[in-house]
C-alpha atoms as one frame of an Amber mdcrd trajectory, in Angstrom:
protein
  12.348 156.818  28.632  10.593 157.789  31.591   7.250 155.893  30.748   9.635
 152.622  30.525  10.884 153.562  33.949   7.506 153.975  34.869   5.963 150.614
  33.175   9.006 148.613  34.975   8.383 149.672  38.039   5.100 149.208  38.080
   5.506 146.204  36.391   7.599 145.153  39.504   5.178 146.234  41.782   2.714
 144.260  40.511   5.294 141.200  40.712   5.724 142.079  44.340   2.068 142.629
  45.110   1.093 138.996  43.982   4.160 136.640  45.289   3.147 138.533  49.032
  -0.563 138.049  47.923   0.353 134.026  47.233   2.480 133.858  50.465  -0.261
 135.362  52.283  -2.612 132.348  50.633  -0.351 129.678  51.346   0.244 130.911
  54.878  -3.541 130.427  55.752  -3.590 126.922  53.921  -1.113 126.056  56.013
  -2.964 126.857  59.618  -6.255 125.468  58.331  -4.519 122.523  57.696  -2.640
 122.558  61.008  -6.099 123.119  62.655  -7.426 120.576  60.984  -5.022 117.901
  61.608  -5.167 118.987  65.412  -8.749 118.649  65.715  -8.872 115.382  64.008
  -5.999 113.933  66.046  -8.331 115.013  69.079 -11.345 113.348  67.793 -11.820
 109.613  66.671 -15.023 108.503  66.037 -15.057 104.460  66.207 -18.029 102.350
  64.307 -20.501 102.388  67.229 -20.433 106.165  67.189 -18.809 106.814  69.666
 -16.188 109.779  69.809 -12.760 109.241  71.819 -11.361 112.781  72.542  -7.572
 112.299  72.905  -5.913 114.609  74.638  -2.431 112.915  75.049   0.740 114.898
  73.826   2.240 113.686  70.925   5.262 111.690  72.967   2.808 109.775  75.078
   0.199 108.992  72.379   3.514 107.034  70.831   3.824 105.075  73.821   2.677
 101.386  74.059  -0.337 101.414  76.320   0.075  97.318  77.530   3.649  96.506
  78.053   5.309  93.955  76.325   4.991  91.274  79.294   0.663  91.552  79.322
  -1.062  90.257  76.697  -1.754  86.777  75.325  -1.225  84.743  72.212  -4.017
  83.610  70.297  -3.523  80.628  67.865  -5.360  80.411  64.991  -6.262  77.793
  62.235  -6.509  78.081  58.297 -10.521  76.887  57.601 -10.830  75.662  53.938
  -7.798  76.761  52.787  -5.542  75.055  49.376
């Protein structure tokens, strides 16, 4: 009786030892992937090569930059089309 004491608790243990071990693991997913997504908000490289660094908060990088009375309206035309 005592080694089946023993075996289930050590069985539960174990159990213990690996869902902390997994939370532990999915904690550090979790930064790299909130580091990663921070540094790559902060860098955009265009076609030329060039690399924008944008250092706007989140609120003001989800402003419009030209208001809605700039701008212009370009017309276009259908070339060869059915």
């Amino acid at each position: 009786m005592i080694i089946l004491k023993f075996l289930l608790l050590l069985l539960l243990f174990g159990f213990l030892a690996i869902v902390v071990f997994l939370l532990s693991v999915w904690q550090q997913v979790r930064s790299g992937f909130r580091r990663f997504r921070e540094q790559a908000g902060e860098q955009q490289t265009h076609v030329d090569g060039n690399v924008v660094i944008d250092r706007r908060s989140d609120e003001e990088a989800g402003k419009k930059i030209i208001p809605s009375d700039e701008g212009e309206y370009v017309d276009y035309e259908t070339v060869g089309g059915e």
